[in-house]
N, C-alpha and C positions, 0 to 999 in steps of 0.2 A: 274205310279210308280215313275217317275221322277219328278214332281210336286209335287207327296208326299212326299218325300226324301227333296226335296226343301223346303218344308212349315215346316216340322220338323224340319230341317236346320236352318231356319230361325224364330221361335219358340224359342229354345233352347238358342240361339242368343242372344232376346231382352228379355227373361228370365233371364238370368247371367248378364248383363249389368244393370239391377235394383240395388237400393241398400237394405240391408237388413230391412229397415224401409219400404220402396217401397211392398217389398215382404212379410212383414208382415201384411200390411194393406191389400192387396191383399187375402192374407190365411186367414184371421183373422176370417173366419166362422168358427163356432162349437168350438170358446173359449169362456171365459168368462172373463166380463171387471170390474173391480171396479171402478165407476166414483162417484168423490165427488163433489160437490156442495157447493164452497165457496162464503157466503154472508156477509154481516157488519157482523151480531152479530152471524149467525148460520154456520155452518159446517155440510151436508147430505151428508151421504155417502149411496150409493144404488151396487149393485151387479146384471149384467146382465146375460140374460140365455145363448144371443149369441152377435153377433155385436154389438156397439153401430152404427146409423148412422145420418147421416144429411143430410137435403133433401138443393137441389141449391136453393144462394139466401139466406138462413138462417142463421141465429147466434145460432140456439140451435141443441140438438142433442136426437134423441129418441132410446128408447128400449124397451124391455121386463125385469120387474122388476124378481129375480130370486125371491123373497119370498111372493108375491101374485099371480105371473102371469099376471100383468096387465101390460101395455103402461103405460111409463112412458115417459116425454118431460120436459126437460131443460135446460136454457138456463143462461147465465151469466160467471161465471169464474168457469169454469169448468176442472176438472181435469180428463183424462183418463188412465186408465193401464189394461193393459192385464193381468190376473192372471194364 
């Protein structure tokens, strides 16, 4: 019981010492993102179903396209917002 009381203790702790950008990328499952894709001449802008993410080592970032269902992979100068 006292370990447990501990580990919640301790939990709750390094939960509140995060900052609220911290804790947002942490939650960020089951929203959805609008990420644009700005190149020289074009501007795409794509809507995810959940996460955007990116794997280590990368410069781009993948998702789930909300209006086909497919993988979609990106990379460049890229813009993300949570909607």
């Amino acid at each position: 019981m006292k370990k447990t009381i501990t580990f919640l203790a301790l939990t709750i702790i390094a939960v509140s010492s995060c900052t609220d950008a911290s804790r947002s990328k942490i939650g960020g499952y089951g929203n959805t993102y609008k990420v644009t894709v700005i190149g020289g001449d074009t501007t795409m802008v794509f809507h995810s179903t959940g996460k955007v993410l990116s794997e280590d080592k990368s410069d781009g970032y993948y998702f789930t396209n909300e209006s086909n269902g497919k993988l979609v992979e990106v990379s460049g100068n890229v813009v993300i917002e949570q909607e």
